[in-house]
C-alpha positions in Angstrom: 113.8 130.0 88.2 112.2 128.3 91.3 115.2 125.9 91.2 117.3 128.7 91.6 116.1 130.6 94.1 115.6 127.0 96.2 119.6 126.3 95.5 120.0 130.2 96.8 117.9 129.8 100.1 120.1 126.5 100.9 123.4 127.7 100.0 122.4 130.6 102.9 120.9 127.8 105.4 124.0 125.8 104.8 127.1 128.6 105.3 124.6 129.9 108.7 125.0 126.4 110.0 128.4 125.6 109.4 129.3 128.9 110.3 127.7 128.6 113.7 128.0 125.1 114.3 131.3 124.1 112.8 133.2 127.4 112.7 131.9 128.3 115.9 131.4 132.2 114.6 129.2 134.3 116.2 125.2 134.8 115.0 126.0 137.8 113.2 129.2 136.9 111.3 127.4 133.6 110.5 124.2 135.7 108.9 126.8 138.0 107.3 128.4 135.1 105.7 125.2 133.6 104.7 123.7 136.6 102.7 127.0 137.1 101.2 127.2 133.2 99.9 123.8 133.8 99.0 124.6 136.5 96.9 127.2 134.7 95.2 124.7 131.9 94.5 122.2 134.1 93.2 125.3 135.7 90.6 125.2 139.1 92.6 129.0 138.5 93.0 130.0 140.3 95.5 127.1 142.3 96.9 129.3 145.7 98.1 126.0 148.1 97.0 123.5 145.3 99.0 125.7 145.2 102.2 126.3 149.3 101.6 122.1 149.9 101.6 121.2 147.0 103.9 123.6 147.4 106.7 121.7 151.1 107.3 118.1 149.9 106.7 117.7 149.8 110.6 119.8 152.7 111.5 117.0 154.8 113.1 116.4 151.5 115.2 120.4 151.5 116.2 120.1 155.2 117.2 117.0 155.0 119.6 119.1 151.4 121.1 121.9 153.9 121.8 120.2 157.1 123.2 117.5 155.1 125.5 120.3 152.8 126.9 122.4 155.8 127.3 119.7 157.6 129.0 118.6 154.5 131.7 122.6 153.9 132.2 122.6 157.3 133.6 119.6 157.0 135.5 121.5 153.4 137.1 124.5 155.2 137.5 123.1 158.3 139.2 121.3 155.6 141.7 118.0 156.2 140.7 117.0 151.9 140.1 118.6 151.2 143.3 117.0 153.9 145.3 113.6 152.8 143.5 114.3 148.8 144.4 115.4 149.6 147.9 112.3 151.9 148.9 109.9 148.9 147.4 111.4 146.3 149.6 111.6 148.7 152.6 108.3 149.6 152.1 106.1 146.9 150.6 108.0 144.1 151.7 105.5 143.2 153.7 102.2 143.1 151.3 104.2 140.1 148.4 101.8 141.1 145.9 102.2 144.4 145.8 105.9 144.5 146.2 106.2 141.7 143.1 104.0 143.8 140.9 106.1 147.4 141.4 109.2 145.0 141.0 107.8 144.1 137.8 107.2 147.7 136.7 111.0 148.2 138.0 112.4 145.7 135.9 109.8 146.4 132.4 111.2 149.9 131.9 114.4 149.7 130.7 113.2 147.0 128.1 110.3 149.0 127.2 112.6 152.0 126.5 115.3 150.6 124.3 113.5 147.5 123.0 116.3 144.7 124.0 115.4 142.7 126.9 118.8 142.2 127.5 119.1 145.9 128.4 116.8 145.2 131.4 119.2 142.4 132.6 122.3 144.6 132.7 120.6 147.7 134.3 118.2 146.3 136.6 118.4 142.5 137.0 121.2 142.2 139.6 119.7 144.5 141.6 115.9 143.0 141.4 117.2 139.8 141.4 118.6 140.3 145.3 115.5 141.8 146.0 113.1 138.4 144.7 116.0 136.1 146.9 115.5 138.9 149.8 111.6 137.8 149.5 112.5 134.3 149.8 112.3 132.8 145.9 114.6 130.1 145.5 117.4 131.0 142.9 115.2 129.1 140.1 112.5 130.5 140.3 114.3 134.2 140.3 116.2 133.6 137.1 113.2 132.8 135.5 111.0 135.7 137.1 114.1 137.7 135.5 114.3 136.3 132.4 110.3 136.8 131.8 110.2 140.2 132.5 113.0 140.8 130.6 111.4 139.2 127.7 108.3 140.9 128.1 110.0 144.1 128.3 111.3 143.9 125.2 108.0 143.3 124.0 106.1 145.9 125.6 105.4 149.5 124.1 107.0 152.2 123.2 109.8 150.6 121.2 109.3 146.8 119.7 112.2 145.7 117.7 109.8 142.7 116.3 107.1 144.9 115.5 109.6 147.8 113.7 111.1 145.0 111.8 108.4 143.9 110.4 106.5 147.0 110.0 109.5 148.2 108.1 109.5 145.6 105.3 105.2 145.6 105.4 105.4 149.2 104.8 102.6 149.1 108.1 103.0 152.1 110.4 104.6 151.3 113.5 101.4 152.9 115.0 98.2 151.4 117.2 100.6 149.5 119.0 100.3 150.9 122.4 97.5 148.8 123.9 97.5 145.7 122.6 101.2 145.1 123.4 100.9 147.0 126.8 97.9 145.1 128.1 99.7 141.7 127.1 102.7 142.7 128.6 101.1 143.5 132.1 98.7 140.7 132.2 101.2 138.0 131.4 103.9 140.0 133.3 101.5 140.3 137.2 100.8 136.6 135.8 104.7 135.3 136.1 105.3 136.9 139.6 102.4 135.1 140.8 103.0 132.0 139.6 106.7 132.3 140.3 107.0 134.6 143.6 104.2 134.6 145.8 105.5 130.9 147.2 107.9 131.3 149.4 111.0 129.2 149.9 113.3 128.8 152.3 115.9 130.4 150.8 117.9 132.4 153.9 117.2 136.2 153.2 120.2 137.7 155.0 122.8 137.2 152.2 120.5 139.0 149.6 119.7 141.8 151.9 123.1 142.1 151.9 123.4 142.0 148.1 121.0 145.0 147.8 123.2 148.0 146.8 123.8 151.1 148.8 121.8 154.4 147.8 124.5 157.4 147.1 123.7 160.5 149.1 121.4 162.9 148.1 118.7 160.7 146.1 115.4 161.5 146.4 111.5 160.4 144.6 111.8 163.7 142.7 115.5 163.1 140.8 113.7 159.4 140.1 111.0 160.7 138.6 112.0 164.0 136.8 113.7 162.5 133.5 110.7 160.2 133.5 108.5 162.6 133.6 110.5 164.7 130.7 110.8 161.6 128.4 106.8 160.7 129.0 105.9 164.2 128.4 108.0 164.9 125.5 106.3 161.7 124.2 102.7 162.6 124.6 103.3 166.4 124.1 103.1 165.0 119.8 100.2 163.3 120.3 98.5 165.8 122.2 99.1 169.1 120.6 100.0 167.4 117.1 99.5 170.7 115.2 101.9 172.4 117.6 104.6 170.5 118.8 107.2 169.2 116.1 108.2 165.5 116.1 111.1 165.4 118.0 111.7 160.9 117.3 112.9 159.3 119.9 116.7 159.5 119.5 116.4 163.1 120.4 113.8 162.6 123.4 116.1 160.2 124.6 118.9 162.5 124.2 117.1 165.7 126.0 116.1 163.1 128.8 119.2 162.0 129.0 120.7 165.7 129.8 118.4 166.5 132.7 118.9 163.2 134.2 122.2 164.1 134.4 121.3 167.8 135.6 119.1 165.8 138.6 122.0 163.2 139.4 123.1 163.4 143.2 126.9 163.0 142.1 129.0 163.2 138.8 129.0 161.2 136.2 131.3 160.8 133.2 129.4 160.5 130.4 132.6 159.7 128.1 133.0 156.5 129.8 129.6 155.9 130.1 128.8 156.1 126.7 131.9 153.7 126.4 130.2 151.1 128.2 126.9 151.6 126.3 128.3 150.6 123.0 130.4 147.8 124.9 126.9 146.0 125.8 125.0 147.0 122.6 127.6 145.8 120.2 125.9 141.9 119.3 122.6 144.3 119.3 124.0 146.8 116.8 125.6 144.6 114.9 122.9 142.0 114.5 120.6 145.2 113.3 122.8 145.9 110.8 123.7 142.4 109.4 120.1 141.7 109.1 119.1 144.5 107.2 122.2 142.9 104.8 120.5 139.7 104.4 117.0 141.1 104.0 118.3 143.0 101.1 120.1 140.0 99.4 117.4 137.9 99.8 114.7 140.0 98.2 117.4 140.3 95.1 118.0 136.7 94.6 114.3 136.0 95.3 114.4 134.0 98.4 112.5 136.2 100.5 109.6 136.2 97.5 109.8 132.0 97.6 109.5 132.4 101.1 106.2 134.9 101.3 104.8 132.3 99.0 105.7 129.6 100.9 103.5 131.1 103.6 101.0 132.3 101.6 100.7 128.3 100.0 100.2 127.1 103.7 97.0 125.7 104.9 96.3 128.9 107.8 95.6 125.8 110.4 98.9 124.4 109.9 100.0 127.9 110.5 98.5 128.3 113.7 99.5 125.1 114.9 102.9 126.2 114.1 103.4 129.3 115.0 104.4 128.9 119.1 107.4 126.5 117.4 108.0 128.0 114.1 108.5 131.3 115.5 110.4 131.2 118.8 112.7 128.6 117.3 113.2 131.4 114.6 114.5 133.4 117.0 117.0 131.4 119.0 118.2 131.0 115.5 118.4 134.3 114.2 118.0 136.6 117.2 116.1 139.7 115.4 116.8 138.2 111.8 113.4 135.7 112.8 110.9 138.8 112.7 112.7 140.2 109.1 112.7 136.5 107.6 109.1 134.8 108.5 106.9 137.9 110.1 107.2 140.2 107.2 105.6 137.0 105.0 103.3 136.3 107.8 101.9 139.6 108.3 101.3 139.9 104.6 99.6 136.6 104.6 97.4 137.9 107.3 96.4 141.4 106.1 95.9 140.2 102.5 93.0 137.6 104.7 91.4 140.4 106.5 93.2 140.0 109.9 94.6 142.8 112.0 98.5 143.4 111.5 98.6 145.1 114.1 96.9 142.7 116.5 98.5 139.7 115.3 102.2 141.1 115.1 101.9 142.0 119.0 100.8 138.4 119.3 104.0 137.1 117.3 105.9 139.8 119.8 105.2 137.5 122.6 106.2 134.4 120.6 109.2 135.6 119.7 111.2 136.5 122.9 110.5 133.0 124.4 113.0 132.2 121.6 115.3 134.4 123.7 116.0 131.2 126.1 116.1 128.7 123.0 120.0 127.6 122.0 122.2 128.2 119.9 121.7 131.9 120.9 119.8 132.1 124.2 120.6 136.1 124.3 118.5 136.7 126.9 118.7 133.3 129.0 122.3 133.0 129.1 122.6 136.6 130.4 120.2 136.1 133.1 122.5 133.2 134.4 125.4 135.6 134.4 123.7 138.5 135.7 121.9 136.6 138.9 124.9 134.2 139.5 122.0 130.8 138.7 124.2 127.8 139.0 121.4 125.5 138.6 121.1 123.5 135.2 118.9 125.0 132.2 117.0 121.9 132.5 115.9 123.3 135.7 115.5 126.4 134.5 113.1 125.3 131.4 111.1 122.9 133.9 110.2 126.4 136.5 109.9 127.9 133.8 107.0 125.8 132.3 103.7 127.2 132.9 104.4 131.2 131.8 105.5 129.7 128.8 102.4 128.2 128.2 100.7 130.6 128.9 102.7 132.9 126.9 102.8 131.1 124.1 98.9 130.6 124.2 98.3 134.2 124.7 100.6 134.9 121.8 98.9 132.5 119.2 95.3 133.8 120.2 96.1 136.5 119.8 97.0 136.0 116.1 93.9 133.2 115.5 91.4 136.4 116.7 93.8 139.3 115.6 90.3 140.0 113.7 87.8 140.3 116.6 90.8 142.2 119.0 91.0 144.8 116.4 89.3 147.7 118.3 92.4 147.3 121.0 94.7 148.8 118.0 93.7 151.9 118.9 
């Protein structure tokens, strides 16, 4: 049987690969392929009912991707992120700190709200990335300020793909998350402007002031902050009158937020087209969400996800450790999503069965897992950054500025996991 389910697990390495690499298909066709050779190699045949049930396994996740990027495209559209970038250069262009920290809040949110970094990119990073070359920051150094908040945001709380993988296939609440993932994400994010934006260079400033995009008439601080205001509120009216307020989810928060952004927008927006666009950039998203719930469920019939929870579970847990920051981003550039479905829900059960916190060690594998986002053959995250901020430099260049909030990420991230124990009390 073991011999089996070993044959099964490289039949599926070996179709990914040569799918990728030789075939030159796209990530999801090639993990399509892969759990449907996999199937065949496990005698499922032709695994109709698995694709059926496990291309829906992460439909709620695909329906709060669409409503929150629905709802910040309309807050982009309306001019609400340029009017916010433009009054924090105006402003605090003066005090670099200051102005790199509310830049970082600027560029989080989107991230935060749909849970794909690469959402961040499209809505805000053109526009933050002319105002970092405005300040001065060579074009290096700006793609990869862009490319770690982006990461981060993706990370950060309310919505964690990672985290709702994994917590789907634990059968762990996706609850407690809030502050361990939050403070991570701010300390490492204030942490990676410094490092990368407080020197100046001497980068000219005039072309990037020009960059900056005009305001449409009309905007003001209160048609920014309404639908933020709605979405937080709606959030923490649950949790704050629990016994009174139904639970709305998030597909329909986003949704209502949605509306009144567009009630608050200075000019008209078509929301037909708009919604257009929104599926046009989510599609690899989507579509990687749904072929991963496929090979999840192929692999736990064939046995391959069992041989690989006991894999883990076999491992010495200081091997793990020392693994983890290479194992698990490397995962990722691999498998985009399909990393956290395939090795963290093993790891987490490894862990809980030990005594450590889930909760505290998944946010740590959170922030291992998007520095996969600049690792080939996928690079989601990285290679959109170059196209978004117009970097021409090489990615050597970009890896070698990009060095120390690695580091530091990637230590932050495993500590987390090695004292997930200790940290508990922040899973509130």
């Amino acid at each position: 049987m073991l011999a089996k389910v070993v044959i099964v697990l490289l039949v599926m390495v070996a179709t990914y690969v040569v799918a990728k690499a030789a075939a030159k298909l796209s990530v999801e066709l090639s993990i399509f392929l892969a759990a449907v050779a996999g199937a065949f190699a496990g005698g499922i045949w032709f695994p109709a009912r698995h694709i059926a049930e496990g291309s829906i396994t992460y439909l709620d996740l695909c329906l709060i991707f669409f409503t929150a990027t629905v709802f910040m495209n309309i807050m982009k559209e309306a001019g609400a992120v340029d009017y916010a970038v433009r009054a924090i250069v105006r402003r605090f262009g003066n005090n670099r700190p200051l102005a790199l920290v509310l830049i970082m809040f600027i560029m989080l949110i989107p991230g935060a709200l749909t849970g794909a970094g690469s959402v961040s990119v499209l809505v805000v990073g053109g526009t933050v990335a002319s105002a970092l070359s405005f300040m001065g920051i060579s074009p290096e150094r700006v793609a990869a300020i862009v490319f770690f908040l982006a990461g981060l945001s993706a990370v950060a709380p309310p919505v964690n793909v990672w985290a709702m993988m994994t917590c789907a296939g634990t059968a762990i609440p996706y609850v407690g998350f809030e502050v361990p993932l939050g403070l991570s994400v701010l300390v490492l994010g204030v942490f990676t402007v410094f490092t990368l934006g407080l020197r100046r260079s001497e980068t000219s400033s005039e072309s990037a002031a020009a960059g900056l995009p005009e305001v449409p008439r009309g905007m003001t601080p209160a048609r920014v902050i309404i639908p933020f205001v709605v979405l937080f509120g709606l959030i923490a009216a649950s949790r704050i009158w629990p016994h009174s307020m139904p639970i709305l989810g998030l597909p329909l928060i986003f949704s209502i937020s949605a509306v009144v952004a567009l009630l608050v927008s200075p000019k008209r927006i078509n929301v037909v087209e708009l919604s257009r666009r929104t599926i046009h950039q989510l599609l690899p998203l989507l579509a990687t969400c749904t072929v991963v719930g496929t090979l999840i469920q192929v692999m736990t019939a064939t046995g391959v996800r069992g041989l690989l929870s006991l894999a883990v579970i076999c491992m010495p847990m200081v091997l793990i450790y020392c693994l983890l920051p290479i194992i698990i981003p490397v995962s990722e550039g691999i498998l985009t999503f399909g990393g956290a479905a395939v090795l963290g829900i093993p790891l987490i059960w490894t862990f809980n069965a030990i005594g450590m916190d889930p909760v505290i060690a998944l946010s740590g594998l959170s922030l291992l897992w998007f520095l996969g986002d600049a690792l080939p053959p996928t690079a989601i995250i990285a290679r959109l950054v170059f196209q978004t901020v117009g970097y021409k430099g090489s990615y050597a260049t970009f890896m070698k500025t990009s060095w120390l909030p690695w580091v530091a990420t990637a230590v932050v991230g495993t500590l987390m996991v090695v004292f997930s124990r200790a940290l508990g009390f922040l899973a509130l």
